[in-house]
C-alpha positions, 0 to 999 in steps of 0.5 A, a space after each residue: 534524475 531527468 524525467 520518467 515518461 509515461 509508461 509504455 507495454 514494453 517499458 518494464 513492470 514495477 519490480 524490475 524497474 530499478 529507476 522508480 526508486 529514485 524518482 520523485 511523486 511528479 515523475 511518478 505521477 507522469 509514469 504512470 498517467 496512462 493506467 490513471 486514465 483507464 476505465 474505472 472498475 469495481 472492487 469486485 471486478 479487481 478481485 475476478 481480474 486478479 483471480 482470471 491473471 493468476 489463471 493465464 500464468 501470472 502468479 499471484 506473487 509476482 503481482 505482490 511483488 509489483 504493488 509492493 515495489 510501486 509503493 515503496 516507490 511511492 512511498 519514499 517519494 513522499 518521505 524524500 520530498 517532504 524532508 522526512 527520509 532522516 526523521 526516523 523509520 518508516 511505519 508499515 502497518 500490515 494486516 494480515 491478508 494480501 494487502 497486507 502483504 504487499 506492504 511486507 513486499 514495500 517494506 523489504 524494498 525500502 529496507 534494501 534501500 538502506 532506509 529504516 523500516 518497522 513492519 508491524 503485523 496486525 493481527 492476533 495470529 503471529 503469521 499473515 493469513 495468506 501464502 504470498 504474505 507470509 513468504 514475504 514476512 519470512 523475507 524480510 527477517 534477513 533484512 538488517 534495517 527491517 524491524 518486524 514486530 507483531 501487534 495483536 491487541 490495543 496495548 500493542 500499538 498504544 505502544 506503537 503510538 508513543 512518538 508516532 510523529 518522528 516516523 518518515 510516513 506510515 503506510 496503512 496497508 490493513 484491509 483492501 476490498 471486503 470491509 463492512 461495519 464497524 473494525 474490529 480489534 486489533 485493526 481499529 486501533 492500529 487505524 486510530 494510531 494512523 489518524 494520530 499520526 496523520 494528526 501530528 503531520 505525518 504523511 500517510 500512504 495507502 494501499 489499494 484504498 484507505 482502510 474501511 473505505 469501501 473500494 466499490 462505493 466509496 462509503 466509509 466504515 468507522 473509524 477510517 482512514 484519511 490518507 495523503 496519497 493512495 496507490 491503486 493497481 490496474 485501473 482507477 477504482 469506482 470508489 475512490 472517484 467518489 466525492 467521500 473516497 476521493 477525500 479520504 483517499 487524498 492524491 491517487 496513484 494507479 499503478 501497473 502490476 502486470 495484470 493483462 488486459 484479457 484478464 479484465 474480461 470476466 
C-alpha cells in the first residue's frame, strides 16, 4: 500500500481507521510521528489526562478501543514483517486491569482479521478487574480464531511455555503504571514466559510500558520485560526516554487515542 502520512486532527483515530491494519511498522512509524514528537509526560500526568478526557465525555472504552486497535496494528505489523503471520498464533498476555484490557481489544481485532489469537488472563480471578476489560473479554468469546484461556498460577503458563517459539509475537499487556517491588504470582511468571519467549526469537510487543518498568523513572522492577517495540498512547512517556526504559522498551511507538489537548492541563 502506498505510504500513510503523518496524521493530522481531522484524519481518523485508530479505531475507525480501517487502513492501519494493513500498514507496515515504517508507514506506522510515519503515521504517527507527530504524537512521538510531543512533550514527554509522567505516568502520573497520563493517568489525570485519562481521568480529566473521561470528564469532557470521552468514554473510557472508547480509548480502550483506540489503544487496542493501534496495537494490533502494531502488532501484526511486526508478525507480517518478520515473516512470522503463519508460524502460529498470536500470544496476548492480558492482565487484569486496563492494560490488560487494551490487549483484549487488540486481540479481538486481529481475530476479526482472520488471524489466530490466544488471549490469556493473568490472574487469579476468572474476570478482568475493570468494567471496560471485562466487556471486552466478553467480546471476544464469539470470536471463532480467538482462544480465550485463564492462567491463575505458575503451572498455567509453565504449560503455556511448551512451544512458546512457534508463536507469531507475544504481546505483554500485564501492568501499566503503578508497579513497585518485586511481581508477584501469577504476573512473574507469565513475565518469565515472556523472556523465554524473547530468548527463543520471538518478538515481543508492549503495552504502554514493559511490564515492571517504571512509566515515570524508567527504573525496573524485577524480573522485567525487554521488549521489541512498545506502543504508548498520548504523548512519549518520561520513563521510557530513560537510557534503562529506553533499552527495555526497545523501539517506541506513540500512538493517538483520542485524549484531547485540554485534558492534559490538570
Amino acid at each position: 500500500m502506498g505510504t500513510i502520512a503523518a496524521r493530522t486532527a481531522a484524519d481518523p483515530l485508530p479505531a475507525d481507521d480501517p487502513a492501519l491494519m494493513t500498514a507496515s511498522l515504517r508507514e506506522l512509524v510515519q503515521r504517527w510521528s507527530a504524537f512521538k514528537d510531543r512533550a514527554p509526560m509522567s505516568g502520573e500526568a497520563m493517568t489525570g489526562a485519562d481521568r480529566r478526557a473521561q470528564a469532557l465525555g470521552v468514554p473510557g472504552g472508547r480509548l480502550m478501543e483506540h489503544a487496542g486497535t493501534a496495537l494490533a496494528a502494531a502488532v501484526r505489523a511486526v508478525a507480517e514483517g518478520q515473516g512470522r503471520l503463519a508460524l502460529g498464533p498470536i500470544l496476548v498476555l492480558c492482565g487484569p486491569g486496563n492494560n490488560g484490557g487494551d490487549g483484549l481489544v487488540a486481540a479481538r481485532r486481529l481475530a476479526r482479521m482472520g488471524l489466530p489469537v490466544v488471549a490469556v488472563l493473568v490472574s487469579a480471578d476468572n474476570r478482568p478487574g475493570t468494567p471496560d476489560a471485562s466487556r471486552n473479554w466478553d467480546r471476544l468469546a464469539g470470536e471463532p480464531t480467538a482462544t480465550r484461556i485463564q492462567a491463575s498460577v505458575p503451572r498455567d503458563l509453565g504449560i503455556l511455555a511448551q512451544g512458546i517459539e512457534k508463536a507469531a509475537v507475544v504481546v505483554d499487556a500485564l501492568l501499566g503504571t503503578g508497579v513497585h517491588g518485586a511481581l508477584r504470582e501469577p504476573i512473574r511468571s507469565a513475565v518469565e514466559l515472556i523472556l523465554r519467549a524473547r530468548d527463543a526469537g520471538v518478538p515481543i510487543v508492549a503495552v504502554d510500558t514493559p511490564t515492571a518498568v517504571d512509566l515515570t523513572s524508567g527504573e525496573p522492577s524485577d524480573p522485567v520485560v525487554r521488549a521489541d517495540l512498545t506502543v504508548t498512547f498520548h504523548r512519549p512517556k518520561t520513563g521510557l526516554l530513560t537510557k534503562r526504559g529506553a533499552a527495555l522498551a526497545g523501539r517506541i511507538l506513540v500512538a493517538p487515542i483520542g485524549i484531547p489537548t485540554e485534558a492534559d492541563r490538570g
